[in-house]
N, C-alpha and C positions, 0 to 999 in steps of 0.2 A: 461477730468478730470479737466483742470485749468479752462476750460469753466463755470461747476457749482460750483468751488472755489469760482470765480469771483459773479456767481450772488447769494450764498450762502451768501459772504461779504456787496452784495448791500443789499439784504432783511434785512440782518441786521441792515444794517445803517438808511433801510425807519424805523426799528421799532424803533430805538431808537430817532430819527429826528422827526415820528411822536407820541409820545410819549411827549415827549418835546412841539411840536407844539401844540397839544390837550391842554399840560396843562398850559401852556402861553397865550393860547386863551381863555380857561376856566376861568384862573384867569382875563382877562381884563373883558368877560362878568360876571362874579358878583361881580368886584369893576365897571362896569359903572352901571348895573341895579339893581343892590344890590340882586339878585335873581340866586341860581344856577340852569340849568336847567338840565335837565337828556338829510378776509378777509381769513371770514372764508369759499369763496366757494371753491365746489370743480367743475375743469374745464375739460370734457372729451375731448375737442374739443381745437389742439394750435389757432385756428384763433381767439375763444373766448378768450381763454388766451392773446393773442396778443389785442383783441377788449380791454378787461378789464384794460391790464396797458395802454396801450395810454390813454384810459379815465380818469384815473386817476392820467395823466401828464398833460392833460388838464385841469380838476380843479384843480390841483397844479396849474398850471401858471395861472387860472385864480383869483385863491381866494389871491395869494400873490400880484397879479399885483392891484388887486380889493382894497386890504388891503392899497396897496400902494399910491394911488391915493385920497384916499377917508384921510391921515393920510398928505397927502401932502395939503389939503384942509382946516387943520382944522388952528384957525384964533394962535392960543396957546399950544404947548404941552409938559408937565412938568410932574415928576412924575414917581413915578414906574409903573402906567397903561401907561404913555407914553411909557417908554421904553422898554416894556412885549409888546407893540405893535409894535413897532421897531426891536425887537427880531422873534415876529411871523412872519414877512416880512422875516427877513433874514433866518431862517429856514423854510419858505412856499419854497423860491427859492432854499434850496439846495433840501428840497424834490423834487422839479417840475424836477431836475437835474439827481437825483438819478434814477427817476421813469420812464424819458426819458430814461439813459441809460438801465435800467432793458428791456422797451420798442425795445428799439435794438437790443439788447439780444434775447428777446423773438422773433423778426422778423427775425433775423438771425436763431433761430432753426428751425422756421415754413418755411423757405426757405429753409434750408438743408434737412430738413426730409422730403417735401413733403404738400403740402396743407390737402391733405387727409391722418391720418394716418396710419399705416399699420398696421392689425390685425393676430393674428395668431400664428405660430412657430417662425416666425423672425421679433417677435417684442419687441421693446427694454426697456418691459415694466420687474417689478423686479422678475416677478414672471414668465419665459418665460415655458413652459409646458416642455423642452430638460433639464431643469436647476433642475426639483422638483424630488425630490427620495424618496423612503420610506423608514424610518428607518429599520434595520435589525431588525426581531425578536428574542424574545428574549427567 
C-alpha cells in the first residue's frame, strides 16, 4: 500500500516537472526561431513497463546534460531565454531523478512478482474472477 502511495506521488511530480519542462522549452524554441512548432500506453508486460521508464531516464539524462553542455558553450547569455534555459537544465535533472526512482520502483516489483506474470485466480489484477459477484435480483 505505501509502495503505490510512493509511486502514485512520483508520477505526479514527472507530470507536473514535465509540464513545466515542455513549456520552458517551448517558450525558448519560439523566442530563438520565432516559430512555434507542434504516456498514454498501455503495458501488459512489467519488463516492458520496466524497458519504458529506464528509457525515459535515459533521455532525461541525456537531453538535460545535452542542454547543459551545449548552454556552457555559448560565447553570452542574458535574458529571459537565457534563464527559461537555465530552468529547462534544472528541471530536465530533477525529471531524469524522478524517473530513475520510478525506474527502481518498477525493478523492484518486476523482481518480487516474478519476470513472468501470473495469470489466473491468483492474480493480483483488480478484477480477480473469486472477487466478482452478481448483484441480487431484484
Amino acid at each position: 500500500m505505501a509502495s503505490s502511495m510512493i509511486t502514485l506521488g512520483i508520477r505526479a511530480a514527472q507530470l507536473v516537472f514535465g509540464i513545466i519542462l515542455l513549456g520552458l522549452t517551448a517558450y525558448d524554441k519560439a523566442t530563438i526561431t520565432r516559430d512555434s512548432g507542434a504516456d498514454l500506453a498501455l503495458v501488459s508486460h512489467p519488463l516492458v513497463a520496466l524497458g519504458l521508464t529506464a528509457s525515459n531516464a535515459i533521455f532525461h539524462f541525456a537531453g538535460f546534460i545535452a542542454l547543459a553542455v551545449f548552454m556552457s558553450k555559448l560565447l553570452f547569455c542574458r535574458g529571459s531565454v537565457c534563464g527559461s534555459a537555465q530552468a529547462s537544465i534544472a528541471f530536465g535533472a530533477i525529471e531524469f531523478l524522478l524517473w530513475t526512482t520510478s525506474a527502481v520502483f518498477t525493478g523492484k516489483e518486476v523482481v518480487q512478482g516474478g519476470f513472468f506474470p501470473k495469470r489466473g485466480a491468483k492474480s493480483q489484477g483488480p478484477l480477480n474472477p473469486s472477487e466478482m459477484k452478481e448483484a441480487p435480483a431484484a
